[in-house]
C-alpha positions as CSV (number, residue, x, y, z in Angstrom):
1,X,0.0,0.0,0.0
2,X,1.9,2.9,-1.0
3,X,0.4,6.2,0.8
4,X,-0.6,9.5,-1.0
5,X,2.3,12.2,0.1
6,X,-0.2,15.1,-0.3
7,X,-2.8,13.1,2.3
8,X,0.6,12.9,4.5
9,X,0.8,16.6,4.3
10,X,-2.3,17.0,5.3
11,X,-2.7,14.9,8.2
12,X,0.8,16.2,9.1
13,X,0.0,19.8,8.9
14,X,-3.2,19.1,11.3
15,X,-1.5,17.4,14.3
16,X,0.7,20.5,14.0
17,X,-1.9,22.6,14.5
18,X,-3.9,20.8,17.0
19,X,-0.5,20.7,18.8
20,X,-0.2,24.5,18.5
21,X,-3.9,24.4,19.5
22,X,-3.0,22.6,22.7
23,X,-0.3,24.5,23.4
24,X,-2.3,27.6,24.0
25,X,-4.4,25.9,26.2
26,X,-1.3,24.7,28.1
27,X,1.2,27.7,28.2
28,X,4.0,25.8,27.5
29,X,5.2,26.5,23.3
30,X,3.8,29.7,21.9
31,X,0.7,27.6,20.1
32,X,0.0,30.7,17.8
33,X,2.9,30.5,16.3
34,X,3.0,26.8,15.4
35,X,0.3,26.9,13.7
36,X,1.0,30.0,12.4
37,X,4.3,28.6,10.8
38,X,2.4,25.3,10.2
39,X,0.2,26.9,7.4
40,X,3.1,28.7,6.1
41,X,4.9,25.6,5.5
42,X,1.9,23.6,4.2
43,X,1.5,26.5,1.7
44,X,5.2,26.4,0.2
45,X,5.3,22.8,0.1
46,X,1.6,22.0,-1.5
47,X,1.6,25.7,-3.0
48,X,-0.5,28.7,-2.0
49,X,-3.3,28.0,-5.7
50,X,-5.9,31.0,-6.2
51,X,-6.8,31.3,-2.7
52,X,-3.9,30.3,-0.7
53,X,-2.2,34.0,-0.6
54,X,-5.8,35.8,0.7
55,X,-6.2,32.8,2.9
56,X,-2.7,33.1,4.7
57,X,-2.9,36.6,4.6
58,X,-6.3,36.2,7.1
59,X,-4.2,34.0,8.8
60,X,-1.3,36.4,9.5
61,X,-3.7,38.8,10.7
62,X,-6.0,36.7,13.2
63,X,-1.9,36.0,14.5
64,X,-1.1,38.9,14.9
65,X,-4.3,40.2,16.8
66,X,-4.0,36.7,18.7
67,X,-0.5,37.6,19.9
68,X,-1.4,41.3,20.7
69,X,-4.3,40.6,22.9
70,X,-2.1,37.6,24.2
71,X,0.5,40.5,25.2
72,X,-2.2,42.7,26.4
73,X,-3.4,40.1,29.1
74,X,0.0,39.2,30.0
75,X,0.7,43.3,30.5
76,X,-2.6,43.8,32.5
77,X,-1.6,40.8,35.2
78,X,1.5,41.9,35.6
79,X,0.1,44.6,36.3
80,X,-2.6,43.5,38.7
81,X,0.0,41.0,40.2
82,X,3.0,43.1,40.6
């Protein structure tokens, strides 16, 4: 059986994620970025298409506003906490 190395790309490219998905949940790798670099990865190796570009562009964005409000939090309890 030989396996399709697209499918493997795939299915790669999703437990990275989930593991950057995990990872924000448990503050231990910065789980924005994974999957962040995940899709940017995915996208050179399997190529971007029509959509890919406007897709990973939306994706830069929700990271970027993820790791702002992500700083923002971290700034107000070090604030609270001292």
């Amino acid at each position: 059986m030989i396996l399709d190395p697209h499918l493997i790309l795939v299915v790669g490219t999703l437990l990275v994620m989930v593991a950057g998905w995990v990872s924000l949940v448990v503050p231990v790798l910065p789980g924005i970025t994974i999957i962040w670099l995940a899709g940017l990865v995915y996208g050179l190796l399997a190529g971007f298409g029509t959509w890919g570009p406007w897709l990973f562009a939306l994706m830069c964005v929700q990271g970027f506003v993820g790791i702002w409000i992500d700083n923002v939090i971290m700034a107000a309890g070090a604030k609270v906490g001292g």
